[in-house]
C-alpha positions as CSV (number, residue, x, y, z in Angstrom):
1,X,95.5,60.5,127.7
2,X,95.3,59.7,131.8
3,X,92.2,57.4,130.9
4,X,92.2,53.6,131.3
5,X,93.3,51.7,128.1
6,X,92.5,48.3,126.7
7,X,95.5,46.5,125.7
8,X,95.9,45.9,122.4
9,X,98.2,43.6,120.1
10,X,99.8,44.5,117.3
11,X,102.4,43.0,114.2
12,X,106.0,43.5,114.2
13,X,105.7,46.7,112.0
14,X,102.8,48.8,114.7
15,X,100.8,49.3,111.3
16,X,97.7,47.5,112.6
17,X,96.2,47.7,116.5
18,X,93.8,45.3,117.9
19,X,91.6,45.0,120.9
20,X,88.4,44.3,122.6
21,X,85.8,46.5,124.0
22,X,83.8,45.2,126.8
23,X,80.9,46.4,128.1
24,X,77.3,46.7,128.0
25,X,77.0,45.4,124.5
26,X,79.4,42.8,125.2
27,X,82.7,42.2,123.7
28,X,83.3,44.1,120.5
29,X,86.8,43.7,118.5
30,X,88.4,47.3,117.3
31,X,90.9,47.5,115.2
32,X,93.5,50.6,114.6
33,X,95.7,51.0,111.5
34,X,98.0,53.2,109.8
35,X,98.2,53.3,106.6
36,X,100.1,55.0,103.6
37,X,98.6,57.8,101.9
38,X,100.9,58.3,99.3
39,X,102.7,61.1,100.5
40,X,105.9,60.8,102.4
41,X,105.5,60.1,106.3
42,X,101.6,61.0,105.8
43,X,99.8,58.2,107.6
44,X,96.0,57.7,107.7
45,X,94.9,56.8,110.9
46,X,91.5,54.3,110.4
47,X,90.1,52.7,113.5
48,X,86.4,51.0,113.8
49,X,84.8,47.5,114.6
50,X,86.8,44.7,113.1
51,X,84.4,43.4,110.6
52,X,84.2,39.0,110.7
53,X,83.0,39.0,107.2
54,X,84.7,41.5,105.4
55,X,88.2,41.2,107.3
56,X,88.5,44.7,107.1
57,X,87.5,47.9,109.3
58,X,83.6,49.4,109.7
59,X,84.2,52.8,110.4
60,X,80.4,53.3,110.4
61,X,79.4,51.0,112.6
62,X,78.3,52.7,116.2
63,X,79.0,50.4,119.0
64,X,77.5,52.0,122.2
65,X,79.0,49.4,124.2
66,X,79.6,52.5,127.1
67,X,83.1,52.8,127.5
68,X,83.5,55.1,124.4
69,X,86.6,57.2,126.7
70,X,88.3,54.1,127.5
71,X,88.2,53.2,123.9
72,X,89.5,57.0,122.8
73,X,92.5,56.3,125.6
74,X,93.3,53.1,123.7
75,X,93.2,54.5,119.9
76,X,95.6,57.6,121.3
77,X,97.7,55.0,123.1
78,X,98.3,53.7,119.6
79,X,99.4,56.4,118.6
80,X,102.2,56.5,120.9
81,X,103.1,53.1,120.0
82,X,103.1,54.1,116.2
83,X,105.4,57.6,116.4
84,X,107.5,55.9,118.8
85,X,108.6,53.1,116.2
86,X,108.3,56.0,113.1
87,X,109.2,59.3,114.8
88,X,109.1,61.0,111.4
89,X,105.0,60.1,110.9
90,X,102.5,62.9,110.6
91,X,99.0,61.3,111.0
92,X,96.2,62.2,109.7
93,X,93.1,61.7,111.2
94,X,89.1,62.7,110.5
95,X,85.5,61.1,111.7
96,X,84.1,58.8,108.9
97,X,80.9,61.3,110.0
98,X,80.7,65.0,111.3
99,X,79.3,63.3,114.9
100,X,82.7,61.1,114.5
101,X,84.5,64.5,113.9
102,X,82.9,66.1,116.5
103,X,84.2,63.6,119.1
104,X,87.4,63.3,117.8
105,X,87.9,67.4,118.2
106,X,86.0,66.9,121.6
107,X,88.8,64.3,123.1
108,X,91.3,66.7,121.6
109,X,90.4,69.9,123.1
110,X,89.7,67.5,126.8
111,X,93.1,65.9,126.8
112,X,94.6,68.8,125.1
113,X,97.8,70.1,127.7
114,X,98.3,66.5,127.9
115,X,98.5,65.9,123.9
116,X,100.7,69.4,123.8
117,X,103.5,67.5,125.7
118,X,104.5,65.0,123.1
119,X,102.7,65.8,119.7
120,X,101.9,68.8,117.9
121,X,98.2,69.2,116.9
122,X,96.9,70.9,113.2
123,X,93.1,71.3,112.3
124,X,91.9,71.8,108.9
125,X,89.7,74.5,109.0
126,X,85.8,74.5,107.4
127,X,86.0,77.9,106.7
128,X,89.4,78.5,105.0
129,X,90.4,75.2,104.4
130,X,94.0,75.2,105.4
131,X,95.6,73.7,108.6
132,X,96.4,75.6,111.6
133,X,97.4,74.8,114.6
134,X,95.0,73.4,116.8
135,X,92.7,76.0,118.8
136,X,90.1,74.9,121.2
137,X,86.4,75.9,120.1
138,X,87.4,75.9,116.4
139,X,86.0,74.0,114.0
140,X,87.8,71.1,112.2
141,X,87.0,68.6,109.3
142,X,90.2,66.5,110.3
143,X,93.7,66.5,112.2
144,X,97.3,66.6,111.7
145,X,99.3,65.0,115.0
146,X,103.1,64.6,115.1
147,X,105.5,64.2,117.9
148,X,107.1,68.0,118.6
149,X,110.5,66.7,117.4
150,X,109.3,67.0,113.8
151,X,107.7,70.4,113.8
């Protein structure tokens, strides 16, 4: 994505992503991670507010801190980082809501020829519930991304 990014740090491994959002909440800790899903290179790709109690990931928390493209530019930048260290990953992706969803399929379709030079996209469909490629306007209930070398 051609947005601005937050940098982010990371372990040796690019499982785990981390970085602050500033703005007119304040300073707000994300975190990105990558995790096994049990199925060979199948990677679940979890990203939220980095919870101080819990240690883990609040996928439901909503932030509003107004910068919610710069965030998206940082979580796809991730991405990157990710597939470039495992080029064999397919990751899969979904909104812990159907707004979350929405946005997700919304930065998709926006940054779409962009995406299209490096990964190849998949939707699950509502209706049939099987993947297809990715086609602006449809409907999706989560994503399928993986650079174009492994399609």
């Amino acid at each position: 994505m051609n947005q601005p990014k937050y940098l982010y740090k990371s372990e040796e491994f690019l499982r785990t992503f981390e970085f602050t959002s500033e703005g007119n909440r304040g300073r707000i800790r994300k975190m990105v991670q990558y995790t096994d899903t049990g199925t060979e290179n199948i990677y679940n790709l979890a990203f939220g507010d980095y919870d101080e109690e819990t240690q883990e990931i609040n996928d439901l928390s909503i932030t509003n801190n107004g910068d919610s493209l710069k965030v998206l530019a940082t979580v796809a930048s991730t991405i990157y980082a990710f597939t470039e260290k495992y080029p064999e990953a397919w990751i899969f992706a979904t909104g812990s809501t159907a707004v979350r969803t929405r946005l997700y399929r919304m930065g998709i379709t926006n940054n779409l020829a962009e995406i299209c030079k490096d990964f190849k996209v998949f939707g699950l469909t509502v209706s049939e519930n099987s993947w297809e490629q990715f086609i602006i306007g449809d409907d999706y209930e989560a994503f399928l991304i993986t650079r174009l070398e492994n399609t």
